[in-house]
PASE-749813 format. One record per residue (C-alpha): residue number from 1; x, y, z. Coordinates in nm, 4 decimals, m for minus. Layout:
! residues N
+-----+----------+----------+----------+
! pos !        u !        v !        w !
+-----+----------+----------+----------+
! NUM !        X !        Y !        Z !
...
+-----+----------+----------+----------+
This chain:
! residues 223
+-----+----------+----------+----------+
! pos !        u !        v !        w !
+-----+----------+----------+----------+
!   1 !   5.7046 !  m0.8949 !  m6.2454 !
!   2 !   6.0320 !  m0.7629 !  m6.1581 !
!   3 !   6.0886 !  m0.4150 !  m5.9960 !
!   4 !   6.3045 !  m0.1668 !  m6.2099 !
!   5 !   6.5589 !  m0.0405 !  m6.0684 !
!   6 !   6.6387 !   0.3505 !  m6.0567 !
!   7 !   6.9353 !   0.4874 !  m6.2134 !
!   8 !   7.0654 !   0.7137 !  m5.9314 !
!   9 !   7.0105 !   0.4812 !  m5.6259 !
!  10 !   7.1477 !   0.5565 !  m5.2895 !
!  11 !   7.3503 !   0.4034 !  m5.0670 !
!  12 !   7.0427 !   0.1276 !  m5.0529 !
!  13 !   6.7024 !   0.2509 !  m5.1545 !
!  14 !   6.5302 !  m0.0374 !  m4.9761 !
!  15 !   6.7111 !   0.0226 !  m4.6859 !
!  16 !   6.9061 !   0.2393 !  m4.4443 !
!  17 !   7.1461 !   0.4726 !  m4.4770 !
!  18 !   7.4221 !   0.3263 !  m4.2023 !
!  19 !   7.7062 !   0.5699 !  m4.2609 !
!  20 !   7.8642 !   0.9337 !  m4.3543 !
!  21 !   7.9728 !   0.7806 !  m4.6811 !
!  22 !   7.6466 !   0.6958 !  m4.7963 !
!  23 !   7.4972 !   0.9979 !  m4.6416 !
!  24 !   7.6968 !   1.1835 !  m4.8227 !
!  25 !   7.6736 !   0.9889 !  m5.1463 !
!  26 !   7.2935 !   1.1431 !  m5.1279 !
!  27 !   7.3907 !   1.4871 !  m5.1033 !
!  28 !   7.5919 !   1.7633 !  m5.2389 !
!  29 !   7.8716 !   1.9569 !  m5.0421 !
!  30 !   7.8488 !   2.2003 !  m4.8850 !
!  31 !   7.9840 !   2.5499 !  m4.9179 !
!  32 !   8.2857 !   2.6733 !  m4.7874 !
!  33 !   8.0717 !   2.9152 !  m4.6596 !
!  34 !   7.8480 !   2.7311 !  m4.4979 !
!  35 !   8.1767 !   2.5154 !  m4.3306 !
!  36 !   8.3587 !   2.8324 !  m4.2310 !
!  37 !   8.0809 !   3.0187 !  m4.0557 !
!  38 !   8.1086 !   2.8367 !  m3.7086 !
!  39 !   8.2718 !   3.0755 !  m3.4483 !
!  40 !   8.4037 !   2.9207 !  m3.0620 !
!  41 !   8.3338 !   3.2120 !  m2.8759 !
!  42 !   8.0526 !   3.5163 !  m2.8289 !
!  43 !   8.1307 !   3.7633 !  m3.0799 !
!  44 !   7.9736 !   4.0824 !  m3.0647 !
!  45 !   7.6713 !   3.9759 !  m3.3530 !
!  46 !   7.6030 !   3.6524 !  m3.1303 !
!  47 !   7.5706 !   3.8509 !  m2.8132 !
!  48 !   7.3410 !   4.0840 !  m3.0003 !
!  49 !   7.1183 !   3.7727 !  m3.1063 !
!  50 !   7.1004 !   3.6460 !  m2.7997 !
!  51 !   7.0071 !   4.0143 !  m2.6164 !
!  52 !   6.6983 !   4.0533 !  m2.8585 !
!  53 !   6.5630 !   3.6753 !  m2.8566 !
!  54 !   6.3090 !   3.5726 !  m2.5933 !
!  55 !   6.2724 !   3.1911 !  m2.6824 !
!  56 !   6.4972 !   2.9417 !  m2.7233 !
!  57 !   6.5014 !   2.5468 !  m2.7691 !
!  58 !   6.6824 !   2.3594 !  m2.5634 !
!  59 !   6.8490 !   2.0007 !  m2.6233 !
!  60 !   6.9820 !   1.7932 !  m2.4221 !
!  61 !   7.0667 !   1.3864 !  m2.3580 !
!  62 !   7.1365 !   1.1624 !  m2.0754 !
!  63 !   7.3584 !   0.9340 !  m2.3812 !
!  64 !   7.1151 !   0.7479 !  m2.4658 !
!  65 !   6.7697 !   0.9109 !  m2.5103 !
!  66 !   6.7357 !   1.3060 !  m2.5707 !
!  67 !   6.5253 !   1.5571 !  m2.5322 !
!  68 !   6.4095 !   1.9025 !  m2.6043 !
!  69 !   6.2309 !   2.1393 !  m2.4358 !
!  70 !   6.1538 !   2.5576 !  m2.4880 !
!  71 !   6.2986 !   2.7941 !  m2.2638 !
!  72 !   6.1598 !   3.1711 !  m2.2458 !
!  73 !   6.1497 !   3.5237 !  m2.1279 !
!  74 !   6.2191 !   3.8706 !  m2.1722 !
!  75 !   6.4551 !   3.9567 !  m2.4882 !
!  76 !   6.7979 !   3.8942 !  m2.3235 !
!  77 !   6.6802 !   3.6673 !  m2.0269 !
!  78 !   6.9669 !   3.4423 !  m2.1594 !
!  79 !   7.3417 !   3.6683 !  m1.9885 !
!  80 !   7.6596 !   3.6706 !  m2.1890 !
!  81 !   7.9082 !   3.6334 !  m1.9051 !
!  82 !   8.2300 !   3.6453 !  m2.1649 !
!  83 !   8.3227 !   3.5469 !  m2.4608 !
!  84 !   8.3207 !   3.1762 !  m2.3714 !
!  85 !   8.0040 !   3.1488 !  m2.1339 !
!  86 !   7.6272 !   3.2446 !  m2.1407 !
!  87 !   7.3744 !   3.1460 !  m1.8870 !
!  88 !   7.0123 !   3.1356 !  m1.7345 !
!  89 !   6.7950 !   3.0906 !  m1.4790 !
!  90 !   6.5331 !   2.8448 !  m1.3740 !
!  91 !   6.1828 !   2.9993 !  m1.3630 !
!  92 !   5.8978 !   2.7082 !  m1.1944 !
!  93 !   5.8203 !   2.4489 !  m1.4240 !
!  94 !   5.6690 !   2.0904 !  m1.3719 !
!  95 !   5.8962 !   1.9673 !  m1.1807 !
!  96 !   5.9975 !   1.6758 !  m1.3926 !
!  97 !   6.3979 !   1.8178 !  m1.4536 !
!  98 !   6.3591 !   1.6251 !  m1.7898 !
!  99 !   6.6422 !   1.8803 !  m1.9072 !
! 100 !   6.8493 !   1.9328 !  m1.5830 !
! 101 !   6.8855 !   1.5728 !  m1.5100 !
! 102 !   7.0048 !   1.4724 !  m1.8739 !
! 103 !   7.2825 !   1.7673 !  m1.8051 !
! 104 !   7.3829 !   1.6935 !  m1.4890 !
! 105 !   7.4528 !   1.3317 !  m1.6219 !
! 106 !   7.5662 !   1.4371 !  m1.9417 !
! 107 !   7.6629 !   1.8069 !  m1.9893 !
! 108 !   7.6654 !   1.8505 !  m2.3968 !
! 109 !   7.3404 !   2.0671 !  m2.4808 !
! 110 !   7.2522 !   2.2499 !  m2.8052 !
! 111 !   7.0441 !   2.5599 !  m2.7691 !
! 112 !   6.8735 !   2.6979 !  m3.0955 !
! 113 !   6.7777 !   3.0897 !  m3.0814 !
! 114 !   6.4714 !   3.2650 !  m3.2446 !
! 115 !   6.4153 !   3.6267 !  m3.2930 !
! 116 !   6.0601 !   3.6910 !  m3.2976 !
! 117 !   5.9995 !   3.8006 !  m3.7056 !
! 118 !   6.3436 !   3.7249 !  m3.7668 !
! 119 !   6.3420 !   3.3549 !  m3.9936 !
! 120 !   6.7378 !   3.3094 !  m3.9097 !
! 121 !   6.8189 !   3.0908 !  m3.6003 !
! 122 !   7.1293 !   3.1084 !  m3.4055 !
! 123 !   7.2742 !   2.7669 !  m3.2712 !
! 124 !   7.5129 !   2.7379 !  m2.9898 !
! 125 !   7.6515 !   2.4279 !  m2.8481 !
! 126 !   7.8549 !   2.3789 !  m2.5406 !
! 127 !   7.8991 !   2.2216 !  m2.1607 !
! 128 !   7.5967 !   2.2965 !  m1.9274 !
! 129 !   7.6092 !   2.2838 !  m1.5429 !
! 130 !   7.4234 !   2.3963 !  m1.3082 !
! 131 !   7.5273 !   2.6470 !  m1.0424 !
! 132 !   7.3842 !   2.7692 !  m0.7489 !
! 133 !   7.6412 !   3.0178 !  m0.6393 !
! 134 !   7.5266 !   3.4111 !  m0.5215 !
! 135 !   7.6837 !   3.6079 !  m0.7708 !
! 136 !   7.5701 !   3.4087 !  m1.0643 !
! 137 !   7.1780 !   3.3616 !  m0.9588 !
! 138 !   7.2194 !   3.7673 !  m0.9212 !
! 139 !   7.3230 !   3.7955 !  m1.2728 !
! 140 !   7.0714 !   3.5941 !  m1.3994 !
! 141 !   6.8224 !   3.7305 !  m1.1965 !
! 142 !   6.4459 !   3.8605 !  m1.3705 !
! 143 !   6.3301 !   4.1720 !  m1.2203 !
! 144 !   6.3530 !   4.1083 !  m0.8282 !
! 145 !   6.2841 !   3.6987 !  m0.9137 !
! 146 !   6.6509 !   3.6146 !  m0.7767 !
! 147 !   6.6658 !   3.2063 !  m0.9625 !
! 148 !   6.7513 !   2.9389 !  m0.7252 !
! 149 !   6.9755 !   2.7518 !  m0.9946 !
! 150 !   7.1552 !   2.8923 !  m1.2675 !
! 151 !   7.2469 !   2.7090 !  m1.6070 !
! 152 !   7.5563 !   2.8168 !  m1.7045 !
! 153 !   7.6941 !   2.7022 !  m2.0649 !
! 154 !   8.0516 !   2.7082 !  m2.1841 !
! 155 !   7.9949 !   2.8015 !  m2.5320 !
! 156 !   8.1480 !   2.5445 !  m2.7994 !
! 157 !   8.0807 !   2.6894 !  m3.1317 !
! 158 !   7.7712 !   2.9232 !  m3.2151 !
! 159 !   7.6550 !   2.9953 !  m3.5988 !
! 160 !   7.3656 !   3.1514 !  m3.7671 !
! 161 !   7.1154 !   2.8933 !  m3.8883 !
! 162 !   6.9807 !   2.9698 !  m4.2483 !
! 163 !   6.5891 !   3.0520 !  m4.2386 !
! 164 !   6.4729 !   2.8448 !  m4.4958 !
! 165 !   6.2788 !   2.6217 !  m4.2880 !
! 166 !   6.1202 !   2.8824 !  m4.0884 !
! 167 !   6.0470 !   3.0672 !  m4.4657 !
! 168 !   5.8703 !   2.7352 !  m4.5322 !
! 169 !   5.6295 !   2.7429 !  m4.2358 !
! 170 !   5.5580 !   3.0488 !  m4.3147 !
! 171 !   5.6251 !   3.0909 !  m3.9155 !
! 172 !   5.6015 !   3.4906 !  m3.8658 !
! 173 !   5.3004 !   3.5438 !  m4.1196 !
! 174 !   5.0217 !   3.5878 !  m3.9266 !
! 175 !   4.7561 !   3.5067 !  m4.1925 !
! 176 !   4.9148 !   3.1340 !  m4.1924 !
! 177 !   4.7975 !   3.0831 !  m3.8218 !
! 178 !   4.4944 !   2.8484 !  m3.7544 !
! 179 !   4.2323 !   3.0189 !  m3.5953 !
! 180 !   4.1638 !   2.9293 !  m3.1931 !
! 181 !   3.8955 !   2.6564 !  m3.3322 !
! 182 !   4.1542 !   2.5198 !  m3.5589 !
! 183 !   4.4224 !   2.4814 !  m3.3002 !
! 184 !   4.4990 !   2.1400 !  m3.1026 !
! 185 !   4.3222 !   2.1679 !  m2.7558 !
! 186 !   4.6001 !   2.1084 !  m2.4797 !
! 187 !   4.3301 !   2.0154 !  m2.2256 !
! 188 !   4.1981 !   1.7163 !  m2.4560 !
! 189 !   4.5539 !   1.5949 !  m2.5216 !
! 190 !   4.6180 !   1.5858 !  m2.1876 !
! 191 !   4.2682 !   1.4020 !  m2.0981 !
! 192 !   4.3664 !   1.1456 !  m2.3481 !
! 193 !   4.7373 !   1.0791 !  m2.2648 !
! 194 !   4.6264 !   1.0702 !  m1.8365 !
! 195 !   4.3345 !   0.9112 !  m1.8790 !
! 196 !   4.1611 !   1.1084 !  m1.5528 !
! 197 !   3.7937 !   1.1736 !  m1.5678 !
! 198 !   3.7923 !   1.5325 !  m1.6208 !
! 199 !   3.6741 !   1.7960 !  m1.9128 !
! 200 !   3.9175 !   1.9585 !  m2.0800 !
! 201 !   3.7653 !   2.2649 !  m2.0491 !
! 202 !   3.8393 !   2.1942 !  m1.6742 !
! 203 !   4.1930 !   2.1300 !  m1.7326 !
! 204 !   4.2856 !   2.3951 !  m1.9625 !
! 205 !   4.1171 !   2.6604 !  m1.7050 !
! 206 !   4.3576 !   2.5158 !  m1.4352 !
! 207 !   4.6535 !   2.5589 !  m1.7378 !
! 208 !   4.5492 !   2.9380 !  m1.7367 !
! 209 !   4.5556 !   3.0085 !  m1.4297 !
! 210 !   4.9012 !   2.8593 !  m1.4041 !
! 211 !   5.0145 !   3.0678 !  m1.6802 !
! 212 !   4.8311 !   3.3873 !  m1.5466 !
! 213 !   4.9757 !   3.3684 !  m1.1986 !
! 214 !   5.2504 !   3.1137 !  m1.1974 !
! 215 !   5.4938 !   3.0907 !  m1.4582 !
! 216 !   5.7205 !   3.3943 !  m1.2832 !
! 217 !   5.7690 !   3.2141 !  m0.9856 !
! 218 !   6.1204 !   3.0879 !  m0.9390 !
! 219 !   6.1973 !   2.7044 !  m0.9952 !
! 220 !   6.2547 !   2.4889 !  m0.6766 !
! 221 !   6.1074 !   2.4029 !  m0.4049 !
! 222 !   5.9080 !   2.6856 !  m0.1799 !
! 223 !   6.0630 !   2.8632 !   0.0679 !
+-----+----------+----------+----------+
């Protein structure tokens, strides 16, 4: 029997989409809104974004693979330098520099911004390095925890990201969260990615404890 074939077919429906032009062929234009709301600097609404959000996402690439990771802290842990920089320290982490290599090697990141409550995102993109220079690890310092590396971004564009997708998770309702039964178990994903012969009641104790006492250390090696 021979398949019918749809009236408003894509580029290829049993295939790929291998260009703009058929991307685009798929979907409508966008707004000159929408095109015109990307700023190259930090205005006085992104630095206000960026003083009250305590968790961003950060992307980066070594060209070729990419990666993201979270970043967090107080509101504000992220400095506005000027108009054309922002930057952070490094708390501890594992250790593996996923992010900090693929910069180093590569320095275009993307950060994406969240406001906790708030379902708009702010995006900035830009050149990361990292620094290790006095001044800027004093900036960028948490409390008395003086960073031994800074990451210091020179800002590219920066634009508010619509919260529709947040508005579909449902992210800030509270009555839409799984209860702690529900939720994955980080111990048993990490018993079953390792493979070592321990509970993961075991491991997720040792996780705690991490988080409890650990997590405001500085990153780096001890002194």
């Amino acid at each position: 029997m021979e398949a019918s074939t749809p009236t408003d077919a894509g580029p290829d429906d049993r295939g790929e989409v291998m260009d703009l032009a058929g991307l685009r062929s798929i979907y409508r234009d966008p707004s000159d809104l929408v095109l015109n709301k990307t700023i190259d600097h930090v205005d006085v609404t992104v630095e206000g974004f960026i003083a009250r959000s305590p968790l961003f996402v950060l992307a980066t690439s070594d060209g070729t693979a990419t990666d993201a990771s979270p970043r967090g802290g107080p509101p504000g842990f992220v400095r506005v330098l000027d108009r054309h920089r922002i930057a952070f320290g490094d708390l501890t982490g594992n250790n593996r520099l996923d992010s900090y290599a693929n910069l180093v090697a590569h320095p275009a990141v993307g950060m994406l911004f969240m406001v906790p409550g708030l379902e708009e995102t702010l995006r900035v993109n830009g050149r990361a390095r990292m620094r290790t220079d006095v001044a800027l690890r004093a900036i960028c310092a948490l409390d008395d925890r003086v960073p031994k590396a800074v990451v210091e971004i020179e800002v590219d564009e920066c634009f508010l990201h619509c919260g529709a997708a947040l508005r579909r998770a449902a992210m800030w309702d509270l009555s839409t969260w799984p209860e702690a039964g529900q939720r994955p178990s980080p111990g048993a994903m990490i018993v079953a990615h390792t493979g070592i012969d321990v509970e993961p009641e075991a491991v997720e104790a040792n996780m705690n404890d991490y988080y409890d006492n650990g997590i405001w250390e500085v990153g780096g090696q001890s002194r």
